[in-house]
C-alpha positions as CSV (number, residue, x, y, z in Angstrom):
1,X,-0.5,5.4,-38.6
2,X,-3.3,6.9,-40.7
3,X,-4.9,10.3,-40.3
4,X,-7.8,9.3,-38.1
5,X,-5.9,7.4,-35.6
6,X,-3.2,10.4,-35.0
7,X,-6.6,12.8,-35.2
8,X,-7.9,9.9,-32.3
9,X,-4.5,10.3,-30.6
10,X,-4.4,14.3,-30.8
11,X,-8.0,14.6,-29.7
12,X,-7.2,12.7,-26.0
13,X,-4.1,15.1,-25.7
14,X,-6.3,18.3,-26.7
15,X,-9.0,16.7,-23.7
16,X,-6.2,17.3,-21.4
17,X,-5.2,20.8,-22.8
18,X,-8.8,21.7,-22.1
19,X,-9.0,20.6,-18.5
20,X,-5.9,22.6,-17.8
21,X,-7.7,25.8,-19.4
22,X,-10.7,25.2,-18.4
23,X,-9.8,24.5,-14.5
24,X,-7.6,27.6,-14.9
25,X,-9.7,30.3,-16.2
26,X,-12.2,29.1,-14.0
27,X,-9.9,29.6,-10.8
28,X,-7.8,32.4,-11.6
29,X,-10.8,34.9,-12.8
30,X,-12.1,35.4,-9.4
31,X,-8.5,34.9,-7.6
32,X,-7.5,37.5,-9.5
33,X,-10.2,39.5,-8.5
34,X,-9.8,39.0,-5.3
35,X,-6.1,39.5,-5.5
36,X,-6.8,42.8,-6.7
37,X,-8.8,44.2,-4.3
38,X,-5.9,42.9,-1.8
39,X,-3.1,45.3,-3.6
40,X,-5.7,48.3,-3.7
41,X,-6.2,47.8,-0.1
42,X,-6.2,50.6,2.2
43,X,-4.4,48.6,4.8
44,X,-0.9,48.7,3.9
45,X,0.7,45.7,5.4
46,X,-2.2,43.8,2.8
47,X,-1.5,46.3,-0.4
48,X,2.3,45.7,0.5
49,X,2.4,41.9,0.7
50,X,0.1,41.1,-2.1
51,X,1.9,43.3,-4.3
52,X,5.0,41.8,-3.3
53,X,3.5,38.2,-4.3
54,X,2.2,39.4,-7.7
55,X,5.7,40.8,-8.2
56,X,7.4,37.7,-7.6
57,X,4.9,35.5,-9.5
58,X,5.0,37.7,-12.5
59,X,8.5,37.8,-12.6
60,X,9.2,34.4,-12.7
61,X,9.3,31.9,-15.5
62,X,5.7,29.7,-15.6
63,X,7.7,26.7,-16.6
64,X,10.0,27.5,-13.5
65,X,7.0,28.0,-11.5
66,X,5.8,24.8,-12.6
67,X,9.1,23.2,-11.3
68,X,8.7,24.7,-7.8
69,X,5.1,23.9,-7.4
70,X,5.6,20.1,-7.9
71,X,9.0,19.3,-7.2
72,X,10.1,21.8,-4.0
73,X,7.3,20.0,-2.0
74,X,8.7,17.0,-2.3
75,X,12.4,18.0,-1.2
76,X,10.7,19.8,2.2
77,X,8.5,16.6,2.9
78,X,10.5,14.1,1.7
79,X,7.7,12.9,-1.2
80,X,5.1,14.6,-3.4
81,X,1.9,15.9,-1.5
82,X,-0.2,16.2,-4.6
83,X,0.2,14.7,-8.6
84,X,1.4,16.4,-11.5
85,X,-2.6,17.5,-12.4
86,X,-2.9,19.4,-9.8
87,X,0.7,20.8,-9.5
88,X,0.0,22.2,-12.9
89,X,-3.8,23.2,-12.3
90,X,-2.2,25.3,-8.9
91,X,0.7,26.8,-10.3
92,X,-1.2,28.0,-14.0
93,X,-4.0,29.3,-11.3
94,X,-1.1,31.5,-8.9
95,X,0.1,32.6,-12.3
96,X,-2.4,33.6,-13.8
97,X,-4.5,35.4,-11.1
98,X,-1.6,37.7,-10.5
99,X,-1.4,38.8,-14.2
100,X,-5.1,39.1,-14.0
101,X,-5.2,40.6,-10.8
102,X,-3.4,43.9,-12.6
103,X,-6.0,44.1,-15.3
104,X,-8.9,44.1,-12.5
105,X,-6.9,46.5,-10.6
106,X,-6.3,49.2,-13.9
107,X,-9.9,48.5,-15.0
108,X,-11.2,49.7,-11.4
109,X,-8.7,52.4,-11.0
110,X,-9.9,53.8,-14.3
111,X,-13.5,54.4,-13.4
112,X,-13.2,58.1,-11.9
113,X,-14.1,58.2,-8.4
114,X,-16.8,60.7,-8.6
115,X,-18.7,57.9,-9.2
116,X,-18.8,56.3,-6.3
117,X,-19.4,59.2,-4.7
118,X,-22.3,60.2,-7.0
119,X,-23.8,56.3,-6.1
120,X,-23.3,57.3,-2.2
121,X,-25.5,60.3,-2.2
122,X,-27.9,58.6,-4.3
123,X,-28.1,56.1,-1.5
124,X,-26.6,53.5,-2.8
125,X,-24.4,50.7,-0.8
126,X,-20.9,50.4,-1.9
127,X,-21.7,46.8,-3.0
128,X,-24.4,48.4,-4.7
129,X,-22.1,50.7,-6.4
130,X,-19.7,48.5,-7.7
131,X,-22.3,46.1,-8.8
132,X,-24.0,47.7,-11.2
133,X,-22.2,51.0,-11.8
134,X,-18.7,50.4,-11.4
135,X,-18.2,46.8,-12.8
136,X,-20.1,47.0,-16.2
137,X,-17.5,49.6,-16.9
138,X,-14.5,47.6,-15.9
139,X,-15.8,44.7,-18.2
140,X,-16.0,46.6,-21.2
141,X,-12.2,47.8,-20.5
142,X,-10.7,45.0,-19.8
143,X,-11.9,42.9,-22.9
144,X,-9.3,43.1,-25.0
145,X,-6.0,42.6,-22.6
146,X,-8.0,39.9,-20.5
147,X,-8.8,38.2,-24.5
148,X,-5.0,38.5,-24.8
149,X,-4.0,37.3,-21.6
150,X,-6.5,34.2,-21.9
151,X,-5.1,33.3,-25.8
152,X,-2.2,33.2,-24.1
153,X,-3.5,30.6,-21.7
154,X,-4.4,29.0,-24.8
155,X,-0.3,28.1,-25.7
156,X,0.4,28.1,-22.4
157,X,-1.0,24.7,-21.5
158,X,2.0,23.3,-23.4
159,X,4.1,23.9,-20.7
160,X,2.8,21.7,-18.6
161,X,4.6,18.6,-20.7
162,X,8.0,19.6,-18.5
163,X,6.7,17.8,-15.4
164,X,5.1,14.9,-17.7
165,X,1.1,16.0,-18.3
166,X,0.1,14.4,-21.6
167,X,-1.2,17.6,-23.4
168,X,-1.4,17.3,-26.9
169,X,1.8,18.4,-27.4
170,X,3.1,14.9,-25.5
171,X,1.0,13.3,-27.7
172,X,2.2,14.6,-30.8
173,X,5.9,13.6,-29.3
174,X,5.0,10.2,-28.9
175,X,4.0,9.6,-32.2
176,X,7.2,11.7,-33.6
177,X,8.9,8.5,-31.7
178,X,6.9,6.1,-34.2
179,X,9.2,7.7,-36.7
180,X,6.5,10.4,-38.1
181,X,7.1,14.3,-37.5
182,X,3.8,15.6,-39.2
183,X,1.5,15.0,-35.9
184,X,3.4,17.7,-34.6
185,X,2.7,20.2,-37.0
186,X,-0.8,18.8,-37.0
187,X,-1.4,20.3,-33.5
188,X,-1.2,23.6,-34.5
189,X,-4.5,23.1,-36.1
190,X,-5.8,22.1,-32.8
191,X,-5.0,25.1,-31.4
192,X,-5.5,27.8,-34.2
193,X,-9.2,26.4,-34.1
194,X,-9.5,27.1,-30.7
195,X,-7.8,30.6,-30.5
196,X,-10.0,31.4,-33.8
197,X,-13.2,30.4,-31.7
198,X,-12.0,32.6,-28.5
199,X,-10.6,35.7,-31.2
200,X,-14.7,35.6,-31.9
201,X,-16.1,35.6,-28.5
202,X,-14.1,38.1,-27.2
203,X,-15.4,40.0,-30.4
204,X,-19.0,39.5,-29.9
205,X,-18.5,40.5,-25.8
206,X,-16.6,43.7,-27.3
207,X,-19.9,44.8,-29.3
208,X,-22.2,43.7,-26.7
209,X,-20.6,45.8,-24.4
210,X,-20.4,48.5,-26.9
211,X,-23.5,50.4,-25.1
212,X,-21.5,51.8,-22.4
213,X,-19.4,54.5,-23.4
214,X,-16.7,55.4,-21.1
């Protein structure tokens, strides 16, 4: 096969890659945000089971997870209840809420406390608070881990060949059938490119939020 036609080839895997990042980071940012106000709860039975589920997701293997969320369905109901795009798209969401979900949750924790109390005599609505004294700080904070966490995404995708998504990295393995190994080595430019464009974002947001000093 020539250049352009395993480029071609790549380029339909890396589409896929894309939806599976995109879909996730879209999902898990605010599940994850929620999640954390759930394990800072005051109610305990909440705090207590939310922390156990972020334990539990954390602790286990993605690909695993991945495994579970398509295939243990099936053996309870006796046939698949959704296809492997979504399986992946749910289980990459669970996972990664929960790891954001920490990051939220040390990112609010951080901001003292006199703070809020400060905003309440002021007159100001918790909502209020949090809004636009609170959060602007927790941004700024959580930059650089939630960049880490997200590159991380990036590779991530990968997994989801083990339950038969065509990613790029399925891609490149078809070809390698065709009796040519460079493809695959030709997908880590894919994904360098995107991880240098992200590695620049996340640098831009840093100095944007450099005005608030914490």
């Amino acid at each position: 096969m020539s250049f352009l036609e395993v480029t071609l080839e790549l380029l339909s895997g890396f589409s896929m890659t894309l939806a599976i990042f995109s879909l996730t980071l879209l999902l898990a940012l605010p599940l994850g945000l929620l999640i954390s106000f759930c394990t800072m709860s005051k109610f305990k039975p909440l705090r207590y089971t939310f922390k156990v589920i972020v334990w539990i997701v954390r602790g286990v293997p993605l690909m695993l997870f991945l495994f579970i969320v398509y295939y243990f369905p099936g053996f309870v109901l006796g046939s698949p209840i959704y296809g492997r795009f979504t399986a992946t798209i749910i289980a990459f969401v669970v996972n990664y809420a929960c790891y954001f979900s920490e990051i939220f949750r040390a990112g609010i924790e951080a901001i003292p406390q006199g703070q809020t109390e400060a905003g309440l005599v002021l007159g100001m609505t918790r909502i209020q608070i949090f809004t636009y004294v609170t959060l602007q700080q927790v941004i700024k904070r959580i930059i650089p881990p939630m960049g880490n966490e997200i590159i991380t995404l990036v590779k991530d995708t990968a997994l989801a060949r083990v339950i038969t998504v065509v990613e790029i990295i399925w891609r490149a393995e078809q070809l390698m059938s065709k009796a040519i190994i460079w493809p695959l080595f030709y997908t880590a430019v894919f994904y360098l490119a995107f991880v240098g464009a992200l590695t620049l974002l996340f640098g831009y947001l840093e100095k944007k939020q450099g005005y608030y000093k914490i």
